[in-house]
Each structure stands twice: as C-alpha cells, then as structure tokens.
C-alpha positions as CSV (number, residue, x, y, z in Angstrom):
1,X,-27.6,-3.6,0.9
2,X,-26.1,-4.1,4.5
3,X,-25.0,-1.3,6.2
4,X,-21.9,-3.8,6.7
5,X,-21.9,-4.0,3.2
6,X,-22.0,-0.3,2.1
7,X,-18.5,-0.2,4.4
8,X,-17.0,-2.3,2.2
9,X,-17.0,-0.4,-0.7
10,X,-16.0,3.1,0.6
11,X,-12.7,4.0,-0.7
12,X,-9.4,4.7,1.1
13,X,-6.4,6.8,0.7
14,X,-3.4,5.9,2.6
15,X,0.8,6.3,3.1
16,X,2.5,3.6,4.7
17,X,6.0,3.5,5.5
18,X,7.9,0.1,5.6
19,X,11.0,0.0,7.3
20,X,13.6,-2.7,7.3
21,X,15.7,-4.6,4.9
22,X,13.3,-3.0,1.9
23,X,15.5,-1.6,-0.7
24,X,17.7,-3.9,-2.7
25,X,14.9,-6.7,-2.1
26,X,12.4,-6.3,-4.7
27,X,10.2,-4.9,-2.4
28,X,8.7,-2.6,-5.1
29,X,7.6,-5.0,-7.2
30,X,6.0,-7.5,-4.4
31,X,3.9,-3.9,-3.7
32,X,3.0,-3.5,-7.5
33,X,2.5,-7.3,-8.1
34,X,0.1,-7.2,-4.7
35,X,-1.3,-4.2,-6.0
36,X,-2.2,-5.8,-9.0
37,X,-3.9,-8.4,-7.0
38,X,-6.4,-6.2,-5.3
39,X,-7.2,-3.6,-7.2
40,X,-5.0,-1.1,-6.0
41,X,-3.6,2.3,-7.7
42,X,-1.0,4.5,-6.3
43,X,2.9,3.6,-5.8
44,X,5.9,3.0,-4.2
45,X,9.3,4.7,-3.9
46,X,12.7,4.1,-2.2
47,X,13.4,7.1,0.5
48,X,17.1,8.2,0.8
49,X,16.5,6.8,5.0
50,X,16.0,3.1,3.6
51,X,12.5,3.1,4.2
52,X,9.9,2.3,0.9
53,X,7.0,4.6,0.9
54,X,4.2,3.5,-0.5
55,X,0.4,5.7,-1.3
56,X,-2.8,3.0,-2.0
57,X,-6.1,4.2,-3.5
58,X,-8.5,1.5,-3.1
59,X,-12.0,-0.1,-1.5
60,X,-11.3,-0.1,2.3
61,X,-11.2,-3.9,2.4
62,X,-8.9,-4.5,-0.5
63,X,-6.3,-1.7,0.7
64,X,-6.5,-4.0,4.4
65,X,-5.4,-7.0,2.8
66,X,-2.9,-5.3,1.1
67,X,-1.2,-3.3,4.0
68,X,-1.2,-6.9,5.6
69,X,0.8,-8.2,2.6
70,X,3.0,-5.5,2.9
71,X,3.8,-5.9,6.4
72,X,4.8,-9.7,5.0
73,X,7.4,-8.7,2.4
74,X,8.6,-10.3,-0.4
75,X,11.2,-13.4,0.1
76,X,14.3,-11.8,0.6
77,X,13.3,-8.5,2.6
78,X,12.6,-8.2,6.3
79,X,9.6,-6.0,7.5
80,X,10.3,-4.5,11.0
81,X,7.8,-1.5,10.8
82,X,5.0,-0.8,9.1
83,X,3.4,3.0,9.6
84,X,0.0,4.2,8.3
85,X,-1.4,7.1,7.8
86,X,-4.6,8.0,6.6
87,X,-4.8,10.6,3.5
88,X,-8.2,10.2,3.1
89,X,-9.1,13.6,3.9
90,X,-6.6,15.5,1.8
91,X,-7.2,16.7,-1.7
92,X,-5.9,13.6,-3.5
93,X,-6.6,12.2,-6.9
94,X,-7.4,8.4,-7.3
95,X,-5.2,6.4,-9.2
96,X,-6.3,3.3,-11.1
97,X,-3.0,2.2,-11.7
98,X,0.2,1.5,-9.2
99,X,3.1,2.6,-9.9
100,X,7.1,2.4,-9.2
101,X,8.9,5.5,-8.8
C-alpha cells in the first residue's frame, strides 16, 4: 500500500456551516441523502441564525466529496458560504449513521 493510499483511508471529523437560502429548502435531506451516498455518519440541524450545521464522520476522501456537494445544494436552496472546521482532534465519537435533528 501507497503512502498515497494509506491517506485515503484516514478518517475525518468535521463542522461545516452553510449559509444561505438553507432552511425551508430541503437542505437536510440533500445532506442525509449525500451522506447516504458516501458513507457518511453524523447530522445536520437548522440554527436559529438561518444557517444549517452540519458534523461528518468519514474516510478523508469521501467527507471531500461530500463538503463539495454541500457547497452545491439541493435544487431550490442557494449556498453562499460554506465554513469548515476541523474536529478531528476533539474527543468525538464516530457515527455510522447521519442524522437530522
């Protein structure tokens, strides 16, 4: 195995805050449903600012993809920001499944 390849399958633990028109919009779902897609646990929840918050537990390159995907948006939404933060390093427990609170 490739050091390239042993990068792909470290995990990752990040928050991400989308901002925009991303309450109302589905936006929840698009995050579980692209969860679902990659393999991702965690969740998503609507904050009382009108941002979505969202945690992802997941193999660095599938957690990529899907902060790209969520920096898309479902059909109706508009993304304007898209903030990440790394929680890696804190004490958090993985989640196998994603969730919407």
């Amino acid at each position: 195995m490739s050091e390239e390849d042993g990068a792909s399958n470290r995990r990752k633990a990040l928050e991400v805050v989308v901002s925009g028109h991303v309450q109302g919009v589905g936006y929840r779902f698009f995050c579980q449903r692209k969860a679902h897609k990659y393999g991702i646990g965690g969740w998503a929840r609507n904050c009382p600012d009108g941002t979505v918050q969202v945690r992802a537990f997941g193999f660095d390159e599938a957690v990529e993809k899907f902060v790209v995907d969520l920096g898309k948006g479902p059909r109706f939404g508009r993304v304007d920001d898209v903030l990440v933060r790394d929680i890696s390093e804190t004490n958090t427990a993985i989640l196998n499944e994603f969730s919407i609170k």
